[in-house]
N, C-alpha and C positions, 0 to 999 in steps of 0.2 A: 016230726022230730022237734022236741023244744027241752032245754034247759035252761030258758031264759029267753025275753023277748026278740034279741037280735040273730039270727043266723049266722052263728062264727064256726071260722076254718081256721083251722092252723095249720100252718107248716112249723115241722120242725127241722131245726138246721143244727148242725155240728161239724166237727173237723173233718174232711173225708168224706163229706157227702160228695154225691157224685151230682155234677152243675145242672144236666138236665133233668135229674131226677126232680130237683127243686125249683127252678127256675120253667119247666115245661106243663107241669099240674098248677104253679102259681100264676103259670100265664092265662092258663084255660082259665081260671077262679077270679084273677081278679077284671078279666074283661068281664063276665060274666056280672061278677058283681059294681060295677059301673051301669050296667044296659038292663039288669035285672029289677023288675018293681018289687021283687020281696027283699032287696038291699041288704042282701048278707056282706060279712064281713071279714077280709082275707087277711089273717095277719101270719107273718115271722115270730119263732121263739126258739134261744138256744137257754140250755141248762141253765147256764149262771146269767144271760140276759148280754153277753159279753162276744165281736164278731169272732166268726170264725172264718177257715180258709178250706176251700171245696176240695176236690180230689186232684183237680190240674189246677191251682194255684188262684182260681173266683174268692175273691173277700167280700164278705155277707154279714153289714148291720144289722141284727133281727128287731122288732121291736120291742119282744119283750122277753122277760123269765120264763122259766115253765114256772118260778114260783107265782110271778105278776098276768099271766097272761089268760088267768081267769078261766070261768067254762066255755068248753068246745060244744060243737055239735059234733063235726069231725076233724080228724085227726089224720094229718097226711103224714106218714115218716119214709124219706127218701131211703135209696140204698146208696152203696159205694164203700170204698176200701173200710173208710171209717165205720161201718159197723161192727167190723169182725171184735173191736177190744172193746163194743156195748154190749155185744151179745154175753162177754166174759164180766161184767160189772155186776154185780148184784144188787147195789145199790139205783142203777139205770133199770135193771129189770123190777123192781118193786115200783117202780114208778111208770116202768110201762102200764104194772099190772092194774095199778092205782087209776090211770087214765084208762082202763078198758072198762074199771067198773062206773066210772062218770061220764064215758062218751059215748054216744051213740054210735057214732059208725068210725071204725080204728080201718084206715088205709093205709097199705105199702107200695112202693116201688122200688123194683131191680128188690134188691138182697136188703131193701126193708124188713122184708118177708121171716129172714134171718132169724133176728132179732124178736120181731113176734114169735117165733116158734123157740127160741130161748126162754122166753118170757111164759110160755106154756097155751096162746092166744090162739094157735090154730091146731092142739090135738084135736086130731082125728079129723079135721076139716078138708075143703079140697081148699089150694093154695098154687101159687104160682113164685116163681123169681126168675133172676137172671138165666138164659138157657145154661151158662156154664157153671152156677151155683146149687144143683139141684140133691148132688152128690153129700154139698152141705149141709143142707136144710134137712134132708134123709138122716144126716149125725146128730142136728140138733130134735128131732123127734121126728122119728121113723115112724109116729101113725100118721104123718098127715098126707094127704089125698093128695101128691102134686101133678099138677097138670104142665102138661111142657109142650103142649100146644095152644093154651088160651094167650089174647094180648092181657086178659084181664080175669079174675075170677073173683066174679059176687057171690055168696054167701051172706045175706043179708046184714049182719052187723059189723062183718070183716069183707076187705075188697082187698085182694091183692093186685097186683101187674107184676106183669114180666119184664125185663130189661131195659130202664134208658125211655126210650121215648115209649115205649108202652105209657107210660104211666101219662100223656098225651091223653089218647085213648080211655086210658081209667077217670081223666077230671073229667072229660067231656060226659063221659056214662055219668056219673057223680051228677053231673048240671041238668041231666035229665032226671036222673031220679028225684035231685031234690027238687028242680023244677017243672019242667016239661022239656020231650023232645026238640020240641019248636026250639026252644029255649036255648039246648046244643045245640042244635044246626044254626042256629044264628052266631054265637060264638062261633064256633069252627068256619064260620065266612067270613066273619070280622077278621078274626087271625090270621084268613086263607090257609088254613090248614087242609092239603087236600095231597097224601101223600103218592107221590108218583117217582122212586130213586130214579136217580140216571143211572146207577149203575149195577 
């Protein structure tokens, strides 16, 4: 995948994202890209370049615009409450659409999913989101394929996840595809990610 010499990710952040959606995929990426020799590059971006505040009250400097924030390779977009008045923006969805056709691989988590299926990103595709948004995603276009038992569903140019920490799961997958398995399992022991609830 290349649009340019460096290997960049973005996360994108807005009001209402939901904390582990963006903070759990950015932790998998940016350890990665610390320990990794092809030295990708994990950066923050909201709309105007200006913080915002997550869904239980997390405030988030991003680093950049989506205008300044230049070419992606991928593109992670979180879910949480704050999707629901993106998926109704038409102006957010021209820019979704805008970004799908210059990045190579468009990711969601939780009820990201949403928003790309507003945006028109996953007719007909299989897709995943939150277990309790699925009803949603069915209103926002009823051909897509959704899966309500994957943590994660690749489709080669779109990856979605399911819920909250799925989207865990989906960076790690991400760290192998762009780099090697090896590659995730080394992350996932740095982070010790190794889930076992207690309850």
């Amino acid at each position: 995948m290349s649009t340019g010499s460096a290997l960049r990710v973005g996360v994108f952040v807005f009001d209402g994202a939901e904390e582990l959606d963006v903070v759990g995929p950015y932790e998998v990426l940016a350890y990665w890209a610390q320990h990794s020799a092809l030295h990708p590059e994990v950066v923050t971006f909201s709309a105007d370049g200006g913080g915002v505040r997550c869904a239980k009250g997390l405030c988030l400097v991003p680093d950049h615009s989506a205008a300044d924030v230049g070419p992606l390779h991928v593109l992670v977009y979180p879910g949480g409450r704050g999707t629901r008045p993106l998926t109704a923006d038409t102006e957010h969805l021209e820019w979704v659409r805008g970004m799908r056709a210059s990045t190579p691989l468009m990711t969601s988590v939780c009820t990201g999913s949403l928003v790309y299926a507003a945006a028109g990103l996953l007719a007909g595709r299989p897709a995943t989101t939150h277990w309790s948004a699925f009803d949603e995603l069915a209103a926002y276009d009823p051909s897509v394929l959704a899966d309500d038992e994957a943590r994660f569903v690749d489709d080669g140019d779109v990856v979605t996840s399911a819920g909250v920490s799925a989207g865990i799961d989906m960076a790690l997958h991400l760290v192998s595809r762009l780099e090697s398995v090896a590659a995730a399992r080394e992350v996932r022991r740095g982070i010790q990610y190794d889930p076992a609830p207690p309850v």
